[in-house]
Residue frames as a rotation matrix with the C-alpha (Angstrom) as fourth column:
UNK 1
-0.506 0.262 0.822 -81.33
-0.624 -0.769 -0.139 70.37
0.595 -0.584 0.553 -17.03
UNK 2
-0.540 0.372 -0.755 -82.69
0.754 0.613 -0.237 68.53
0.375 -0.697 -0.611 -13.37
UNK 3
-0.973 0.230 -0.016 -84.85
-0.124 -0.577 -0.807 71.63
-0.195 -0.783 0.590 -12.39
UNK 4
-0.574 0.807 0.141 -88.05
0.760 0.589 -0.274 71.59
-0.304 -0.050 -0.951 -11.86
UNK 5
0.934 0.345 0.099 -88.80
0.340 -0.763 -0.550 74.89
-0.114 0.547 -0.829 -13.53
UNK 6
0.250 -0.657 0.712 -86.50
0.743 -0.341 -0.576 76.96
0.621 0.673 0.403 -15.42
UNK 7
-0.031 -0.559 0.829 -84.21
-0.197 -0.809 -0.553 78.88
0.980 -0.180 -0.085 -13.83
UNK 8
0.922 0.276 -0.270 -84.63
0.126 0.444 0.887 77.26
0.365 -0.852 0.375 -10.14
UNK 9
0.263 -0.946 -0.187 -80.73
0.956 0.229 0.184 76.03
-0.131 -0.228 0.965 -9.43
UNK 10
-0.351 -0.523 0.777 -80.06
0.733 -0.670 -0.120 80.07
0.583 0.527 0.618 -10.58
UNK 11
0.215 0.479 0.851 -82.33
-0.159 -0.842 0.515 81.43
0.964 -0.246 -0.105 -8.16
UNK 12
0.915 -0.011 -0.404 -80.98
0.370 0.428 0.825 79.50
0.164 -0.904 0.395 -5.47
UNK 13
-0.005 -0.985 0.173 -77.33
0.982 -0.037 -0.185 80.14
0.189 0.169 0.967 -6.03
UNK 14
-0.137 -0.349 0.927 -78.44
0.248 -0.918 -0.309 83.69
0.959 0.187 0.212 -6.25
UNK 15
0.634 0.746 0.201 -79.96
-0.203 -0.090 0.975 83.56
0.746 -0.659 0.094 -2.96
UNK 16
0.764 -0.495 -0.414 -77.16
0.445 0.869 -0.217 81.96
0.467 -0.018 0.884 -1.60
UNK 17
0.772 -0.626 -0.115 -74.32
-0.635 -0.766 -0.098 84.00
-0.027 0.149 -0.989 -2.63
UNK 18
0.495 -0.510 -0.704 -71.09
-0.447 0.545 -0.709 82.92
0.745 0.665 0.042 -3.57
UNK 19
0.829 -0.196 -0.523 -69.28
0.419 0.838 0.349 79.94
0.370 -0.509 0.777 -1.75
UNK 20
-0.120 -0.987 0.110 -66.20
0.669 -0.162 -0.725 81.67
0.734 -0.014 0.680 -1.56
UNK 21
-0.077 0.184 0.980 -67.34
-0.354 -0.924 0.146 83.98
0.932 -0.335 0.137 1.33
UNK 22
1.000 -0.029 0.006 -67.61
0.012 0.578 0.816 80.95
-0.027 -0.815 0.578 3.94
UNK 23
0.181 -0.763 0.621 -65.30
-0.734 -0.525 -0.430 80.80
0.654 -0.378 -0.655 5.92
UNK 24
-0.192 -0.496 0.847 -65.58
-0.926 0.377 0.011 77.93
-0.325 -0.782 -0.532 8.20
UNK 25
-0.942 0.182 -0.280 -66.21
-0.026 0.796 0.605 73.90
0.333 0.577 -0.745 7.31
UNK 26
-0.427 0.887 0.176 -69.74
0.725 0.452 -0.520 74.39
-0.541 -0.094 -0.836 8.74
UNK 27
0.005 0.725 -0.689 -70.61
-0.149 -0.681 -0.717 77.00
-0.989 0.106 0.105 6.67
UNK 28
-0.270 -0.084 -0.959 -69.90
-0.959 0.114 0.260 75.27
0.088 0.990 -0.112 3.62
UNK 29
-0.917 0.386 -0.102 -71.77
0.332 0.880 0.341 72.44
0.221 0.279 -0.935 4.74
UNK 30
-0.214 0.871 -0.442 -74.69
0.224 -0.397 -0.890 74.80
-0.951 -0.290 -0.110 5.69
UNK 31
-0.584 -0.197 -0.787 -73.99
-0.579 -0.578 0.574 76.36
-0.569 0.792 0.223 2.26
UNK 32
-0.714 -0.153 -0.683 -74.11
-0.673 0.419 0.609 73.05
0.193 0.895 -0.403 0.32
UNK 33
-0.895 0.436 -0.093 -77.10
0.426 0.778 -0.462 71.83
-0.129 -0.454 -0.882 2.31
UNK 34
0.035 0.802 -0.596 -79.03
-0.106 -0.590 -0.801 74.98
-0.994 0.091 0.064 1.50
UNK 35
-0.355 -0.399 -0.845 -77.93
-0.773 -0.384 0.506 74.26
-0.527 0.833 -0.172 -2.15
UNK 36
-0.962 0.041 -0.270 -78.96
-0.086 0.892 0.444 70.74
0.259 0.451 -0.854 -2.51
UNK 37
-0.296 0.792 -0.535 -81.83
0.954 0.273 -0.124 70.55
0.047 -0.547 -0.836 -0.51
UNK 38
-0.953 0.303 0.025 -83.80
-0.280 -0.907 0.314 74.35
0.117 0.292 0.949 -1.89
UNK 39
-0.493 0.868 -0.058 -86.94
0.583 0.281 -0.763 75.24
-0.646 -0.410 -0.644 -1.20
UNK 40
0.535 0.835 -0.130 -88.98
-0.843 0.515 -0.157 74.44
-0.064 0.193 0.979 -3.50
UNK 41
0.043 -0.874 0.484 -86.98
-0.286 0.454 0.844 71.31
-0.957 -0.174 -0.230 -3.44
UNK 42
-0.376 -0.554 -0.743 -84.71
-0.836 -0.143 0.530 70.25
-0.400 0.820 -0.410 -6.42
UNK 43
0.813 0.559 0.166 -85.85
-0.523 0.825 -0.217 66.34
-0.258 0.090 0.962 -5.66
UNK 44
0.327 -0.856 -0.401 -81.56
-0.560 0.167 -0.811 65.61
0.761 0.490 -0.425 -6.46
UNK 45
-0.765 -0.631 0.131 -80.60
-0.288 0.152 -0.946 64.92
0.577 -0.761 -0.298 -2.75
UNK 46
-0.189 0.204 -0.961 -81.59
0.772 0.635 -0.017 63.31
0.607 -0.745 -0.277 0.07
UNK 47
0.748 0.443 0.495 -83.27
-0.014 -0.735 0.678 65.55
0.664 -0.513 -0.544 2.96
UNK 48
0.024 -0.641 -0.767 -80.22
0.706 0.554 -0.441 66.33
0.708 -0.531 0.466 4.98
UNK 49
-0.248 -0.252 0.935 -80.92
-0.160 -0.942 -0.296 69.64
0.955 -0.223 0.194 6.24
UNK 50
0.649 0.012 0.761 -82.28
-0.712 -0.344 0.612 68.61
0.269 -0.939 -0.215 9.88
UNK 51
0.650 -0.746 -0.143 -79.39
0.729 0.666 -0.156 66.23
0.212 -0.003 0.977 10.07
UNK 52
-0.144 -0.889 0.435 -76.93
0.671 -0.410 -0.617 69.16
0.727 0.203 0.656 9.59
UNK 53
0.332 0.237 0.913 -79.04
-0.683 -0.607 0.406 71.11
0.651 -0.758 -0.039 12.49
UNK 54
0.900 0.009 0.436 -78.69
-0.430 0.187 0.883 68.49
-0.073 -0.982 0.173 15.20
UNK 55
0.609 -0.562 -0.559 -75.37
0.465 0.825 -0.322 67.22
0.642 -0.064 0.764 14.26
UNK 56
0.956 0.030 -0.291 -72.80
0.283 -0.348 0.894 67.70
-0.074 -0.937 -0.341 16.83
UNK 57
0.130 -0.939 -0.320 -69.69
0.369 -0.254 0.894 68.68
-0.920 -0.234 0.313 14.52
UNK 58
-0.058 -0.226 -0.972 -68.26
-0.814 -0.553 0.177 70.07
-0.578 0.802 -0.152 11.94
UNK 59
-0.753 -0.589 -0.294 -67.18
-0.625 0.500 0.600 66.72
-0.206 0.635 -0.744 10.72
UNK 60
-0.656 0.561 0.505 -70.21
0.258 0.795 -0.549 65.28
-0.710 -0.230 -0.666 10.90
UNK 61
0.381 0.586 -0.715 -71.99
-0.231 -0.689 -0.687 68.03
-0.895 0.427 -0.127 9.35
UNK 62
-0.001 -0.414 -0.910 -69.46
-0.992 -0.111 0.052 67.90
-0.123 0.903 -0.411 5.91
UNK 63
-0.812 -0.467 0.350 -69.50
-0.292 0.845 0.448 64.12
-0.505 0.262 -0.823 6.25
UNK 64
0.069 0.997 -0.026 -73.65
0.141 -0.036 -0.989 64.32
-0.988 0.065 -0.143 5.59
UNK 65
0.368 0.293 -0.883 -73.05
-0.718 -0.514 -0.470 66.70
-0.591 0.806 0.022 2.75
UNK 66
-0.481 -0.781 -0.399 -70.30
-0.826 0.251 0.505 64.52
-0.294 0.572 -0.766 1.37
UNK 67
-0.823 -0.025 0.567 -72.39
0.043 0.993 0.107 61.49
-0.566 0.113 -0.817 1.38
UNK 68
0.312 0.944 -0.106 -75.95
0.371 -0.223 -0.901 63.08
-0.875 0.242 -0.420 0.22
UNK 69
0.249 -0.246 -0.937 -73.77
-0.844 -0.529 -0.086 64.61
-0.474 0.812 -0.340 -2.78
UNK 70
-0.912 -0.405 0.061 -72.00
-0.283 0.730 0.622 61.05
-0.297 0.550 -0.781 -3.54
UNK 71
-0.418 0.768 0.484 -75.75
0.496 0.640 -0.587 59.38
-0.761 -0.005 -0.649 -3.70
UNK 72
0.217 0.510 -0.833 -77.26
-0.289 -0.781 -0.554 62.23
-0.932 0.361 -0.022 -5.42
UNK 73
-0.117 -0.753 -0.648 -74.60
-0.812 -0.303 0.499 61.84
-0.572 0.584 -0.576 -7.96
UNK 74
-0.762 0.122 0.636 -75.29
-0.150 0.922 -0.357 58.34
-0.630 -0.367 -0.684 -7.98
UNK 75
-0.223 0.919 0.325 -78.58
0.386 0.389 -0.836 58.64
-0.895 -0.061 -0.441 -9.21
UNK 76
0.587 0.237 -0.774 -78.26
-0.574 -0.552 -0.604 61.24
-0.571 0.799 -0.188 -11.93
UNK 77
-0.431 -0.380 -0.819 -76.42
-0.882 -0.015 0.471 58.94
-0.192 0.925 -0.328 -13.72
UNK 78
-0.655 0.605 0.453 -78.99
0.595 0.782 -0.184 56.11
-0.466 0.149 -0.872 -13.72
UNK 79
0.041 0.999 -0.036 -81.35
0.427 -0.050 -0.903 58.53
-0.904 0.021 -0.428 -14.56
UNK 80
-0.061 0.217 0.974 -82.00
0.988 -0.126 0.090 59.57
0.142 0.968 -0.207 -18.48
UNK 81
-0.922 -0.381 -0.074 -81.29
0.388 -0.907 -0.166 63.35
-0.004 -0.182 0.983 -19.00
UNK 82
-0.402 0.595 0.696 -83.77
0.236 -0.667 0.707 65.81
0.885 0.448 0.128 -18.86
UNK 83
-0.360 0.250 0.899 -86.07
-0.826 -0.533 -0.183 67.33
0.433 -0.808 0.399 -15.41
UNK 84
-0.969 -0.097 -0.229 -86.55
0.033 0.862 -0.505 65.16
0.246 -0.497 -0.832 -12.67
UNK 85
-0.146 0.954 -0.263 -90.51
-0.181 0.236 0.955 63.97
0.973 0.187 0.138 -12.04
């Protein structure tokens, strides 16, 4: 578990709703920017959310997510299981 309190990553998701309901490639990088980057925050991802406001495409927008997920990724496996600090 990476949450900072039990049950966190479950209340987001619920909050969310389910990915499969987007419909366009920004709304699954809005999706997965509200998903990484939760308020409270998770502390997993880079801040990318006003990035994904001022960007000026789609492709930009999913290229953000894509890279703030590779890093993210990145780190959790340097980092010893258990909640991030």
């Amino acid at each position: 578990q990476r949450e900072r309190s039990p049950g966190q990553l479950d209340a987001v998701l619920s909050d969310l709703g389910p990915l499969c309901e987007m419909q366009t490639a920004d709304d699954v990088a809005f999706w997965i920017g509200a998903l990484i980057n939760p308020l409270p925050a998770l502390g997993a991802a880079r801040e990318i959310r006003a990035f994904l406001l001022e960007a000026s495409s789609p492709a930009l927008r999913v290229e953000c997510v894509r890279r703030a997920l590779e890093e993210s990724i990145g780190r959790m496996r340097e980092q010893p299981p258990g909640p991030i600090e």
